[in-house]
Jmol script that loads the backbone (N, CA, C; Angstrom):
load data "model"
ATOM      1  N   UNK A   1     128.182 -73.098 -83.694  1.00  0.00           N
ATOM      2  CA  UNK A   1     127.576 -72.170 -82.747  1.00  0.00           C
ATOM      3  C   UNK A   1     127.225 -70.876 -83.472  1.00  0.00           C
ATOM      4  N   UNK A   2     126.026 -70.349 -83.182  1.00  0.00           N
ATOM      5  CA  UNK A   2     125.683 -69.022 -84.235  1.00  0.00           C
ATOM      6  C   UNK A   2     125.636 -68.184 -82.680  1.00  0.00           C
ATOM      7  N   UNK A   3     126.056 -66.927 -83.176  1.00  0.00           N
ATOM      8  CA  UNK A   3     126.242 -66.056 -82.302  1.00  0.00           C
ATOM      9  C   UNK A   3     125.142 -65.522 -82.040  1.00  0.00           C
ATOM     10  N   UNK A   4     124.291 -64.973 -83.128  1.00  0.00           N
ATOM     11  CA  UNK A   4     123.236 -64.244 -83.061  1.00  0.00           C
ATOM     12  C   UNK A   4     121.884 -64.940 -83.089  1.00  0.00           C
ATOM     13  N   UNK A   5     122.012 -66.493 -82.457  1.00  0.00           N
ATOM     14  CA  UNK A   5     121.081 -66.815 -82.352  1.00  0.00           C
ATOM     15  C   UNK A   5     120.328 -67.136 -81.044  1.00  0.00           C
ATOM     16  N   UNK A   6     118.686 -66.309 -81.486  1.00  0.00           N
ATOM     17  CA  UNK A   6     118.281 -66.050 -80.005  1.00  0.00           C
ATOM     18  C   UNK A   6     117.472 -67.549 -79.506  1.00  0.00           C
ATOM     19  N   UNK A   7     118.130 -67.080 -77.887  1.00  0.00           N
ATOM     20  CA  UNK A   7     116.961 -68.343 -77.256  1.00  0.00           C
ATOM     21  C   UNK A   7     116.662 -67.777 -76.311  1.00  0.00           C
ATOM     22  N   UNK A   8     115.518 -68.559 -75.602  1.00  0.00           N
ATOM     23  CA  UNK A   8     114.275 -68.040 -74.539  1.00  0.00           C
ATOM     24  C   UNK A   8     114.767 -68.876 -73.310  1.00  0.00           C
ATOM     25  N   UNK A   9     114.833 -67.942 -72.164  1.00  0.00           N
ATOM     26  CA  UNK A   9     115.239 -68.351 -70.693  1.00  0.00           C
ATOM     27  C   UNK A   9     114.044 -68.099 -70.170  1.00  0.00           C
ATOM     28  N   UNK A  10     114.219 -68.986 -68.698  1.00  0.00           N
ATOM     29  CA  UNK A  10     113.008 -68.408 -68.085  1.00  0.00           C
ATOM     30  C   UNK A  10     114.111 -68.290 -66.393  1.00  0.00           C
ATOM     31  N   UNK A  11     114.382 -67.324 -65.700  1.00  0.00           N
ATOM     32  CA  UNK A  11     115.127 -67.205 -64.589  1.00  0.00           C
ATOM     33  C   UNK A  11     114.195 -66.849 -63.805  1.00  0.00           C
ATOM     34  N   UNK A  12     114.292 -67.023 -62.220  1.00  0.00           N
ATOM     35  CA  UNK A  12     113.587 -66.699 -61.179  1.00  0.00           C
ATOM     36  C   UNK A  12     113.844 -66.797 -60.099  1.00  0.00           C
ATOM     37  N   UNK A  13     113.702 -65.765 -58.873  1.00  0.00           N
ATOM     38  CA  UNK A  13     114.758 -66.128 -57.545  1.00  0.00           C
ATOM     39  C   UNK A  13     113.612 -67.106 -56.615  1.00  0.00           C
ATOM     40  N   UNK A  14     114.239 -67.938 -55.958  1.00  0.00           N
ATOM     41  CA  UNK A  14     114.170 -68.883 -54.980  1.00  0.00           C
ATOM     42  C   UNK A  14     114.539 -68.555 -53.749  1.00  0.00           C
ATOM     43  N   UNK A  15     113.625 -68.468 -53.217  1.00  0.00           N
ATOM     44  CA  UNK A  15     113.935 -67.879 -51.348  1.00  0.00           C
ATOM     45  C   UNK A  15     114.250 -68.896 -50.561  1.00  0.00           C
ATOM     46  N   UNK A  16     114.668 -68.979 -49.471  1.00  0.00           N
ATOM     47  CA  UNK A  16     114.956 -70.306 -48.401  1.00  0.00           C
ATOM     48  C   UNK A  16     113.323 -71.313 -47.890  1.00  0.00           C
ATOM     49  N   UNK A  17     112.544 -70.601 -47.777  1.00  0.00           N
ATOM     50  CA  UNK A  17     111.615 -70.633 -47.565  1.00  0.00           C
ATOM     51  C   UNK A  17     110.805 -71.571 -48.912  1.00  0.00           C
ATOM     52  N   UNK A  18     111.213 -71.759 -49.966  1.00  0.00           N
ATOM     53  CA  UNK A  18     110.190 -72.216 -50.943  1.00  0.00           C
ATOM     54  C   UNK A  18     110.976 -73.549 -51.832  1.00  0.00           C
ATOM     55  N   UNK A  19     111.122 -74.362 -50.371  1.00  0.00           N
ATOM     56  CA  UNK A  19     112.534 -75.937 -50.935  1.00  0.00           C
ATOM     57  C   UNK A  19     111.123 -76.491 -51.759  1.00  0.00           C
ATOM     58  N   UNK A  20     110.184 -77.063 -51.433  1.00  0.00           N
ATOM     59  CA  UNK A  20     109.092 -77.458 -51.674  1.00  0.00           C
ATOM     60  C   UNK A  20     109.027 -77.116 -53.063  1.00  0.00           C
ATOM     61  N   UNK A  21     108.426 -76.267 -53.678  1.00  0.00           N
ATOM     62  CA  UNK A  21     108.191 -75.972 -54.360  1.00  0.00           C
ATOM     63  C   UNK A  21     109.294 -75.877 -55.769  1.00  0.00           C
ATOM     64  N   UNK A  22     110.569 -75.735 -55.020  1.00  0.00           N
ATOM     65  CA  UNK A  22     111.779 -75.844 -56.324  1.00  0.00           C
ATOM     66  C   UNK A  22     111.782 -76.963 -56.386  1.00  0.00           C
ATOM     67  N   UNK A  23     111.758 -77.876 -55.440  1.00  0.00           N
ATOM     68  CA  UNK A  23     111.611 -79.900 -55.998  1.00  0.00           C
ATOM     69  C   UNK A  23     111.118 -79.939 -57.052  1.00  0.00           C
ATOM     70  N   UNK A  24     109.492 -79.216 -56.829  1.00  0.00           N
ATOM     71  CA  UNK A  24     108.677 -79.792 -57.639  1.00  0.00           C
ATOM     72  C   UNK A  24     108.480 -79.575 -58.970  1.00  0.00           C
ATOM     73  N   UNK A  25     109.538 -77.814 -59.575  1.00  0.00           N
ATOM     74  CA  UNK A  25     109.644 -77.554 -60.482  1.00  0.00           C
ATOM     75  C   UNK A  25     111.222 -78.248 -61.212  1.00  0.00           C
ATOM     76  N   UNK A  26     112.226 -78.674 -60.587  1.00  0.00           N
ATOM     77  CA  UNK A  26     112.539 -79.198 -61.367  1.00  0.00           C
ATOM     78  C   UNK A  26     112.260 -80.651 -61.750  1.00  0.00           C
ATOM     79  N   UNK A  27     111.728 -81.305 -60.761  1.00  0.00           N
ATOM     80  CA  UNK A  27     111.171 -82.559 -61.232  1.00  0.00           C
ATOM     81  C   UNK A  27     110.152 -82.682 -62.331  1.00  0.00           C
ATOM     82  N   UNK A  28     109.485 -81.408 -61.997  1.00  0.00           N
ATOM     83  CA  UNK A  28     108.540 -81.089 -63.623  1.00  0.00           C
ATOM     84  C   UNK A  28     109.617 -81.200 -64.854  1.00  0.00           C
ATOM     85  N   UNK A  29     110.678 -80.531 -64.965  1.00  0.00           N
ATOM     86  CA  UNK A  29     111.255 -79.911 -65.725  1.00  0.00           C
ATOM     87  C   UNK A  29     112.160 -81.298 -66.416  1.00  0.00           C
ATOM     88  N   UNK A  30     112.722 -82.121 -65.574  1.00  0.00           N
ATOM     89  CA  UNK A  30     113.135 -83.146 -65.197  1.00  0.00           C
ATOM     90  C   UNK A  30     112.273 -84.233 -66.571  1.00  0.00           C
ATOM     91  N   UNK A  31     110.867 -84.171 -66.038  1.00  0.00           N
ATOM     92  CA  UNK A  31     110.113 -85.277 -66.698  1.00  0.00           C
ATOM     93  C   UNK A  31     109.696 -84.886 -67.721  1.00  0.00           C
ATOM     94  N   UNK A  32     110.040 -83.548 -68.303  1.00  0.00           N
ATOM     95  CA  UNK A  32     109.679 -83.082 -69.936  1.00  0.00           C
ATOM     96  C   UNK A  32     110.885 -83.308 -70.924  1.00  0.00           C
ATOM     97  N   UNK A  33     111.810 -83.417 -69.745  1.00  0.00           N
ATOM     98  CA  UNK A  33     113.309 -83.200 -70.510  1.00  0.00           C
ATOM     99  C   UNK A  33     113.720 -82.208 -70.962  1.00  0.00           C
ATOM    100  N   UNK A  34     112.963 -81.246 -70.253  1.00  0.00           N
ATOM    101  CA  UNK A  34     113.636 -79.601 -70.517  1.00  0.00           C
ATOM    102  C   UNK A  34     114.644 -79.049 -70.181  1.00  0.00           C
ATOM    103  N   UNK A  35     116.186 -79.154 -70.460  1.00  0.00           N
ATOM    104  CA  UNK A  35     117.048 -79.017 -69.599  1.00  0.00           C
ATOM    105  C   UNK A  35     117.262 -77.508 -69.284  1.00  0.00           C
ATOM    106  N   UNK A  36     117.796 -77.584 -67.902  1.00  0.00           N
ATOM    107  CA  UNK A  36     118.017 -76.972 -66.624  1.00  0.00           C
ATOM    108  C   UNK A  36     119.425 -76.344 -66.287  1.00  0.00           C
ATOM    109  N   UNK A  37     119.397 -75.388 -65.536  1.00  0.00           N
ATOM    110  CA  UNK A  37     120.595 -74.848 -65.105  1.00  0.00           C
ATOM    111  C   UNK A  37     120.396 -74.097 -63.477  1.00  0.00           C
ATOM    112  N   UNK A  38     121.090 -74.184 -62.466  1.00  0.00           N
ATOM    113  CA  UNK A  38     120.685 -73.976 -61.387  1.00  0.00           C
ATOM    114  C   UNK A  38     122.215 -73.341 -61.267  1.00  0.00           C
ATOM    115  N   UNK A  39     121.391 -71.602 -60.856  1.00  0.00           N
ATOM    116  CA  UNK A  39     122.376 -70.719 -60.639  1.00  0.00           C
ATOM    117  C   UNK A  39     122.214 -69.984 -59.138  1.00  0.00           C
ATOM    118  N   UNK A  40     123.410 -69.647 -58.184  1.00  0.00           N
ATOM    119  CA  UNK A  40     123.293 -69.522 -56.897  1.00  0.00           C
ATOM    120  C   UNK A  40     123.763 -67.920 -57.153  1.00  0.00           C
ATOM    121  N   UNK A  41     123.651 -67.522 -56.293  1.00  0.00           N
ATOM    122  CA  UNK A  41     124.124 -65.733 -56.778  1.00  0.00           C
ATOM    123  C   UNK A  41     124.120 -65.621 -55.037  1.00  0.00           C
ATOM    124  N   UNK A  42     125.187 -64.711 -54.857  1.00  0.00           N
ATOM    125  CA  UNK A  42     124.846 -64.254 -53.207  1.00  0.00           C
ATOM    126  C   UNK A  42     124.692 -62.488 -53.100  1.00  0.00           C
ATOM    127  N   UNK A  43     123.811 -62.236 -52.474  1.00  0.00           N
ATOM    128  CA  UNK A  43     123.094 -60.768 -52.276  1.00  0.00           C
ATOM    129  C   UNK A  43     124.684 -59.910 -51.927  1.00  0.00           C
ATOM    130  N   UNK A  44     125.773 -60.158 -51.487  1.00  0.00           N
ATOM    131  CA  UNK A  44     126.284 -59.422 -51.010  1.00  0.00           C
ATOM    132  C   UNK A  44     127.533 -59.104 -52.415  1.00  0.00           C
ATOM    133  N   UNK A  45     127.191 -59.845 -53.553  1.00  0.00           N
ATOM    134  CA  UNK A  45     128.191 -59.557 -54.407  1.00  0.00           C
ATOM    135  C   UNK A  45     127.115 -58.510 -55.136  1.00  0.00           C
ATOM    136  N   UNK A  46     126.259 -58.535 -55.094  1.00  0.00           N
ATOM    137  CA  UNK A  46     125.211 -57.431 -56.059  1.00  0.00           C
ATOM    138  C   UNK A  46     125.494 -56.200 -55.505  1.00  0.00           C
ATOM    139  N   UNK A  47     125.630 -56.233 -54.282  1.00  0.00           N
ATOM    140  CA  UNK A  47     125.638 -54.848 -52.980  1.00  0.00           C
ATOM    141  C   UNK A  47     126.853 -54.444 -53.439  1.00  0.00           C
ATOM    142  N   UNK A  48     128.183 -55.139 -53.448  1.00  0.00           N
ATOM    143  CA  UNK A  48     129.250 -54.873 -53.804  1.00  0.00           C
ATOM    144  C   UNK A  48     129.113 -53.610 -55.269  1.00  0.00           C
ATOM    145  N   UNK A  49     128.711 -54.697 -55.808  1.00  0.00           N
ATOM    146  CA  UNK A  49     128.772 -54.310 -57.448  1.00  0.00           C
ATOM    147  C   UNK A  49     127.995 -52.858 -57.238  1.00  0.00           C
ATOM    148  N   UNK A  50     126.927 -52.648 -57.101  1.00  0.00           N
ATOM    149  CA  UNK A  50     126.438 -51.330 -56.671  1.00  0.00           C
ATOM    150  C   UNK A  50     126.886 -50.437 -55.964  1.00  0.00           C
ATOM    151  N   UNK A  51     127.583 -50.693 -54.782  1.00  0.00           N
ATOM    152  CA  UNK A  51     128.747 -49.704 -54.218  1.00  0.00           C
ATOM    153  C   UNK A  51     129.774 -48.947 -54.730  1.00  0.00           C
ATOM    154  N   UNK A  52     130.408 -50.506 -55.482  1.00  0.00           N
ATOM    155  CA  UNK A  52     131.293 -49.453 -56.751  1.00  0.00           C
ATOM    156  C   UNK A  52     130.659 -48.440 -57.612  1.00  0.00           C
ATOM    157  N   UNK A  53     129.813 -49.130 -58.164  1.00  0.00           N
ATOM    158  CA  UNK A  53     129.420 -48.494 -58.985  1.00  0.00           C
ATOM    159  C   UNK A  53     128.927 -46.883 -58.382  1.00  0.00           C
ATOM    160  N   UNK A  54     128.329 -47.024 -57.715  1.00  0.00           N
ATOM    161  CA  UNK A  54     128.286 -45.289 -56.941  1.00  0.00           C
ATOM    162  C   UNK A  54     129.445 -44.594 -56.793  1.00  0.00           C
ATOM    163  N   UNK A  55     130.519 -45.373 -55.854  1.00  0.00           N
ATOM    164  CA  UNK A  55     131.556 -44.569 -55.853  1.00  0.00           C
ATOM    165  C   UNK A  55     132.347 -44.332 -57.035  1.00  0.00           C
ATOM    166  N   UNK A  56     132.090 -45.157 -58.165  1.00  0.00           N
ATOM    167  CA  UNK A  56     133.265 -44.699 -59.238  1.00  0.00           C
ATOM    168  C   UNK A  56     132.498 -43.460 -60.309  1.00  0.00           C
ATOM    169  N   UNK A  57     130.867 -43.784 -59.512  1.00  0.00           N
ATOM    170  CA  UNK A  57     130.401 -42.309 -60.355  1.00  0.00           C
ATOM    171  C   UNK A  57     130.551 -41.035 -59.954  1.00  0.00           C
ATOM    172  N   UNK A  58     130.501 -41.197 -58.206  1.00  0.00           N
ATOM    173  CA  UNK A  58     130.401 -39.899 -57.488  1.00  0.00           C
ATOM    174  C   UNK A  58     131.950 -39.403 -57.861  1.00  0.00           C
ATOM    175  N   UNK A  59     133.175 -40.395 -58.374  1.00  0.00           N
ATOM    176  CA  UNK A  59     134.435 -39.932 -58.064  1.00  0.00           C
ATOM    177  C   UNK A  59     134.692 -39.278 -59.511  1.00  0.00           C
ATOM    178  N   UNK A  60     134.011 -39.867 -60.486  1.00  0.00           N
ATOM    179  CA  UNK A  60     134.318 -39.198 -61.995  1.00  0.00           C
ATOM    180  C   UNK A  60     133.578 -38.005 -61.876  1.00  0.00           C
ATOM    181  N   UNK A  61     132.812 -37.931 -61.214  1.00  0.00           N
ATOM    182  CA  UNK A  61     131.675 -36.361 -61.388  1.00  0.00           C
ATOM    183  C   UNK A  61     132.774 -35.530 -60.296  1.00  0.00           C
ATOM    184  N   UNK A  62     133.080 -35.714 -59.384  1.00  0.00           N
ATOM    185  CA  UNK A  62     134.045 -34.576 -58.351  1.00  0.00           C
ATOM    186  C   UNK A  62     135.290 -34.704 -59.332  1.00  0.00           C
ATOM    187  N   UNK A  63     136.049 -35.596 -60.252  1.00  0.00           N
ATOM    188  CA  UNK A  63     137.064 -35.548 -61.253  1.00  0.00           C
ATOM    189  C   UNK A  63     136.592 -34.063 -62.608  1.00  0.00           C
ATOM    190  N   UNK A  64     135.484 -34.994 -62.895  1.00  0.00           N
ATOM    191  CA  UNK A  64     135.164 -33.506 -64.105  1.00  0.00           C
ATOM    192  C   UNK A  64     134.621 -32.080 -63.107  1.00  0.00           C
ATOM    193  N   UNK A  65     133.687 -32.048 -62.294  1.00  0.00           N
ATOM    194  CA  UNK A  65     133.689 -31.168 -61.558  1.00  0.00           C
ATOM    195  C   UNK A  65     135.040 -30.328 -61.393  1.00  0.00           C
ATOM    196  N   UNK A  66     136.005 -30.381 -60.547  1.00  0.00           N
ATOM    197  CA  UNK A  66     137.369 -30.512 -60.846  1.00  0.00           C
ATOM    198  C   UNK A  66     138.308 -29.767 -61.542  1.00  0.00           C
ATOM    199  N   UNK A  67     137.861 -30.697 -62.670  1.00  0.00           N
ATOM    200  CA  UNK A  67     138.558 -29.712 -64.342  1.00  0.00           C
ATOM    201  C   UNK A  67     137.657 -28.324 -64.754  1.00  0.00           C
ATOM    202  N   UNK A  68     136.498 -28.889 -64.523  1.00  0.00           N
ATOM    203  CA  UNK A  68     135.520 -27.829 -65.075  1.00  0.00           C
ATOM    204  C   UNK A  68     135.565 -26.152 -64.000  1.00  0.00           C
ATOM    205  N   UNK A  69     135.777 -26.633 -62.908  1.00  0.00           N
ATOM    206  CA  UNK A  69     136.135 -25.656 -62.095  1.00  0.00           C
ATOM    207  C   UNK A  69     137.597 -24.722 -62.413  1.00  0.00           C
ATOM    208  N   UNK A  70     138.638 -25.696 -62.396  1.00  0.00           N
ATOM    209  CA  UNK A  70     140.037 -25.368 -63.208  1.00  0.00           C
ATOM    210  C   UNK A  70     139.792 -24.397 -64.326  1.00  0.00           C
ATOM    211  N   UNK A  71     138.908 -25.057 -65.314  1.00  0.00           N
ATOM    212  CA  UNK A  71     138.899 -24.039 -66.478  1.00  0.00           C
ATOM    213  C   UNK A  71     138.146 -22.261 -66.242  1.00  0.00           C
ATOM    214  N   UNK A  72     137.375 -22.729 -65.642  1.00  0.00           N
ATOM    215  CA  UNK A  72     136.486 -21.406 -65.274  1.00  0.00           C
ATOM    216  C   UNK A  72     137.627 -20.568 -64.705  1.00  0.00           C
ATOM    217  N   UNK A  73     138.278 -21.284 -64.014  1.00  0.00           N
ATOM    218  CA  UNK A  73     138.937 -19.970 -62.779  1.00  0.00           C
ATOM    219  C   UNK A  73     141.149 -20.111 -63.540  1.00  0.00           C
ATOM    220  N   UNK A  74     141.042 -20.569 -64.434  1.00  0.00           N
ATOM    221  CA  UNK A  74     142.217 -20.678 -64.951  1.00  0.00           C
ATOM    222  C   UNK A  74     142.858 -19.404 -65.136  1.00  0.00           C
ATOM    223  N   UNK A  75     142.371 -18.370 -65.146  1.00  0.00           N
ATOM    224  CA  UNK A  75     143.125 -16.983 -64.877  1.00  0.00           C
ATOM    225  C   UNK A  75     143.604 -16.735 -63.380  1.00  0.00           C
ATOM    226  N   UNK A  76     142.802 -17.224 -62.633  1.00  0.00           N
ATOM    227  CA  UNK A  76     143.516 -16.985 -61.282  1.00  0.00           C
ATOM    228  C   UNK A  76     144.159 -17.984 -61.077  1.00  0.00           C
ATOM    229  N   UNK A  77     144.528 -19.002 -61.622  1.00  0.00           N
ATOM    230  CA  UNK A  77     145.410 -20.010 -60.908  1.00  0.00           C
ATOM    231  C   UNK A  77     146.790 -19.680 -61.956  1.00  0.00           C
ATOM    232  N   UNK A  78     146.521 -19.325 -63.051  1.00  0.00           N
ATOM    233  CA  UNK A  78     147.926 -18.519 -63.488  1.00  0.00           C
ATOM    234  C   UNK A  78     148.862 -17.790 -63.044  1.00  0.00           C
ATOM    235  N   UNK A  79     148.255 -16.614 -62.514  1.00  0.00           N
ATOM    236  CA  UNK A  79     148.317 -15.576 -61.515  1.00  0.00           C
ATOM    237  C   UNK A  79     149.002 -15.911 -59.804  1.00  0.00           C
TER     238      UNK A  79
END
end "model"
wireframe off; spacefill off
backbone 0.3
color backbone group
């Protein structure tokens, strides 16, 4: 197995609406002998993943915010 060796994908989303048409591409795909991989993903783990991701930014920026405030005013909190 070489690590750094590149290969060419081709990915694309599939709506409910378009059964027809995924038949017909993997049966294409099928009769070239191009092999295939059929990946399901659900919309609500992406949403997830993006949620965090906001909140763990908004929470590190009010974290350094925070400190950075601390330092400015570190004479009066001595005091």
């Amino acid at each position: 197995m070489k690590i750094w060796e590149k290969r060419r994908m081709i990915q694309t989303e599939w709506g409910p609406d378009s059964g027809p048409n995924f038949e017909r591409a993997i049966s294409e795909l099928e009769k070239e002998g191009i092999p295939y991989r059929i990946i399901e993903t659900r919309q609500a783990g992406r949403l997830a993943r993006n949620l965090y991701l906001i909140y763990s930014i908004t929470l590190d920026a009010l974290l350094i915010g925070g400190g950075i405030w601390a330092l400015l005013n570190l004479d009066r909190i001595l005091n």
